[in-house]
C-alpha positions, 0 to 999 in steps of 0.5 A: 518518506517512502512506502512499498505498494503492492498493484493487483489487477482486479479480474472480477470489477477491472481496473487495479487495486493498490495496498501499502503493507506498512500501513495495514489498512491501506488500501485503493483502487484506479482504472488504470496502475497510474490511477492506483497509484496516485489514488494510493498516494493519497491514501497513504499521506491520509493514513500518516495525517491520521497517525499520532507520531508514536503510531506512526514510528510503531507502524513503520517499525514492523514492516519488513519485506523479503524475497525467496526463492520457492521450487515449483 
């Protein structure tokens, strides 16, 4: 399977946090973006290993991602 993440760079602690925005809830962190994703990696698989298989197909159904265009 295949899940978006999102890496921020943590300005207060260092390092970077990662989130999956199909599974809410779904967060991790590393010292370095190879370490958050590879932390993220195994928070998601946690998260799938922790779904029944009905929450799993009701998660996954509502995620969406867009791109636009905002004037500034």
């Amino acid at each position: 399977m295949r899940f978006k993440i999102i890496l921020e760079e943590d300005e207060e602690v260092g390092g970077f946090i990662a989130s999956c925005p199909g599974l809410p809830g779904c967060f991790s962190q590393g010292d370095t973006v190879e370490e958050a994703i590879e932390n993220i990696k195994e928070a998601i698989q946690a998260c799938l290993e922790s779904l029944a298989e009905d929450d799993l197909q009701e998660c996954i159904g509502k995620s969406s991602c867009r791109v636009v265009d905002v004037v500034a």
